[in-house]
N, C-alpha and C positions, 0 to 999 in steps of 0.2 A: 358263212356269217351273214347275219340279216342286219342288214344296214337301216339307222333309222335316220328318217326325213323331217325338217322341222318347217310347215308351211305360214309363210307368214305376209298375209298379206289383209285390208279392210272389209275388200267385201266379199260376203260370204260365199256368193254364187263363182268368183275365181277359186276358190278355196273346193268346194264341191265338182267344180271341173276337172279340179289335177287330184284332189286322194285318193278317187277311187280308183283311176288307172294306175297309181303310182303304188297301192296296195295290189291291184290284181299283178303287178311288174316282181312282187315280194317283197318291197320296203314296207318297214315300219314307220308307221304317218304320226305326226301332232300338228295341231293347227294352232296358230293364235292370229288378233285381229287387232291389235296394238304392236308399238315396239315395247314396251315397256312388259308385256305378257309374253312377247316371243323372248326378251334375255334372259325372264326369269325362267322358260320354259331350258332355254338352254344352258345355265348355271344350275340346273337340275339334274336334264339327263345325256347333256353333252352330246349332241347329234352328231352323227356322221355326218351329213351337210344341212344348210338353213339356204330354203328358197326362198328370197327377201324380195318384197316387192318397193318399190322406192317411192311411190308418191303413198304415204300416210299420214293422218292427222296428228298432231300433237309431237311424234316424232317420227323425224323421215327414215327410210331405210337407211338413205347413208350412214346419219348417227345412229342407227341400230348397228348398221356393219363396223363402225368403228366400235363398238363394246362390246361385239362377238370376238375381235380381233385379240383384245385385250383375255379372250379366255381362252386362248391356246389353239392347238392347232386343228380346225374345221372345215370345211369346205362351205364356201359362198356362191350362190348363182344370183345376180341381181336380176329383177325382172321388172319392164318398166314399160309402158308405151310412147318414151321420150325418145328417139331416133336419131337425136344430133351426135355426132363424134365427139364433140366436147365433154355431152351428158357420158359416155360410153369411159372413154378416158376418166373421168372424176369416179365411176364405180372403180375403176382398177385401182386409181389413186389410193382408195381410201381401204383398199384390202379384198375387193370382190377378186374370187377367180375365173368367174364366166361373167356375160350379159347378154340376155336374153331379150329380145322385142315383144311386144305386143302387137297383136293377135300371135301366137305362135301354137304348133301343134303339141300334142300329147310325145309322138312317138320323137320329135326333136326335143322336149325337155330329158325326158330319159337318154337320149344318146347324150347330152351333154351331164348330167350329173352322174351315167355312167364315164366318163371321162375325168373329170375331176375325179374323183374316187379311185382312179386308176393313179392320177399322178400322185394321190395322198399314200396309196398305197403299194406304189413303186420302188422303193429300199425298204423292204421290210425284210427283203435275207440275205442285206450286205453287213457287213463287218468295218468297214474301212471307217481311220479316223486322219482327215487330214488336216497338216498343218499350212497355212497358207500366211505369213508376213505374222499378223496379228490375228489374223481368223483361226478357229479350228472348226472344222465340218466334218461331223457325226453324220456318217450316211445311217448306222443303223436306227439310231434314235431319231433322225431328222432335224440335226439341232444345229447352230451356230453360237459360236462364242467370239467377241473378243475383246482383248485384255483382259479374259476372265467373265465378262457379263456376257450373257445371253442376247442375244439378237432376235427379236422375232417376225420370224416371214413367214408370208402366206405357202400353202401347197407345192404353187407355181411357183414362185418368188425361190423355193429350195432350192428345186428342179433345176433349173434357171442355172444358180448359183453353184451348184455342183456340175452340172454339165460342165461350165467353162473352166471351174477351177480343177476338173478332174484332167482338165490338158493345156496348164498355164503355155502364156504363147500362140497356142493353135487359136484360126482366125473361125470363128462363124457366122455364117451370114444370117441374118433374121429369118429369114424362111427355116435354114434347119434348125437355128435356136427352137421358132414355132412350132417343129414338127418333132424335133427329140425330147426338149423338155416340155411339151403341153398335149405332147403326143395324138390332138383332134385334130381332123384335116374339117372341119365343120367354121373350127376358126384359121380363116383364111387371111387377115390382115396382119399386116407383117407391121404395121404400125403399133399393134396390141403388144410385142416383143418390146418397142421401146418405152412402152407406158411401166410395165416391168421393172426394166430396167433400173429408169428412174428411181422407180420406191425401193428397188435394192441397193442401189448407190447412198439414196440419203439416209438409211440405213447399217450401211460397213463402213461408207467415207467420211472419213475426218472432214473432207469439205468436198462434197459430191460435185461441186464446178468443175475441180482438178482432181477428175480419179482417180487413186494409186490402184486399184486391184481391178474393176472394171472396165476396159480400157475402148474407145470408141473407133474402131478405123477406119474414115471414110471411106464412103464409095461399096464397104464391103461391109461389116456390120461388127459386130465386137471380139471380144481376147481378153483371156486373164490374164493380168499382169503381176504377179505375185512380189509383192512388197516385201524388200530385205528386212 
């Protein structure tokens, strides 16, 4: 399967540095230089992942990645040369499933949207549908429901989600959360697990302060707590 890429960043010359290696890699490229040309490009032809760059004119990556989010399930790499952990955290906030620094290499972008793309397409030949309090979780479809409406989570966000509730009770630590559901060893901060977290909490919990199914245990790291 030929995965296509959607590049989106202003100036041209980033854009010319990563297609043609990302073509001779086998993907399939589009470029735009707006966010408003990279949604329409992606309400088009629905990319397998969009490399989004976050300082743009008119509108920033971030608000692009929030209206990629809104079309289903993609994969996101934000790419920026802002470098603070706060900046890093607000891309996960807002739906990214990687972030990438600036200056970085060719053969490190491809190890990382090879990795995203692994975790998007990691239950594609299970069967299981479980029920969890209020949740139901489709591993084959990759879907979340509850009370009936749809939930929707990023790649990771799933991953994440299935990992813990496929063994309510059992504890894990952020390190193997990182390393079973995001499965790169490339991300190494065990802080990115609970940035995660976060946006799958205020997403299944009636009131993300007081968890019912994601449950936090100090000192060690989280557990499903499956809600009667």
């Amino acid at each position: 399967m030929t995965h296509s890429l959607l590049l989106v960043d202003d100036e041209k010359k980033v854009l010319e540095f990563m297609e043609p290696f990302l073509q001779q890699e086998g993907y399939h490229t589009l470029t735009a230089r707006t966010g408003k040309e990279a949604l329409r490009l992606a309400k088009e032809v629905r990319p397998s992942l969009v490399i989004l760059d976050w300082m743009m004119p008119e509108m920033s990556g971030i608000d692009v990645c929030r209206e990629l989010r809104k079309l289903g399930q993609m994969g996101i790499i934000m790419v920026t040369a802002r470098i603070e952990e706060s900046d890093k955290i607000i891309g996960l906030e807002v739906g990214a499933d990687d972030y990438l620094t600036k200056p970085f290499s060719l053969r490190e972008l491809v190890a990382r949207i090879r990795a995203v793309l692994r975790r998007i397409e990691g239950n594609e030949s299970k069967e299981t549908t479980m029920e969890r309090g209020e949740l139901t979780i489709s591993e084959l479809e990759c879907r979340v429901w509850k009370r009936g409406m749809e939930i929707q989570l990023t790649p990771t966000e799933f991953k994440l989600l299935l990992t813990l509730a496929s063994r309510p009770g059992i504890v894990y630590s952020r390190l193997q959360l990182l390393m079973t559901a995001m499965e790169d060893d490339i991300l190494n901060d065990e802080r990115t697990t609970d940035a995660h977290i976060s946006r799958i909490r205020k997403k299944i919990e009636d009131d993300p302060s007081m968890p019912v199914y994601i449950k936090t245990v100090y000192g060690f790291g989280y557990r499903f707590g499956d809600r009667p």
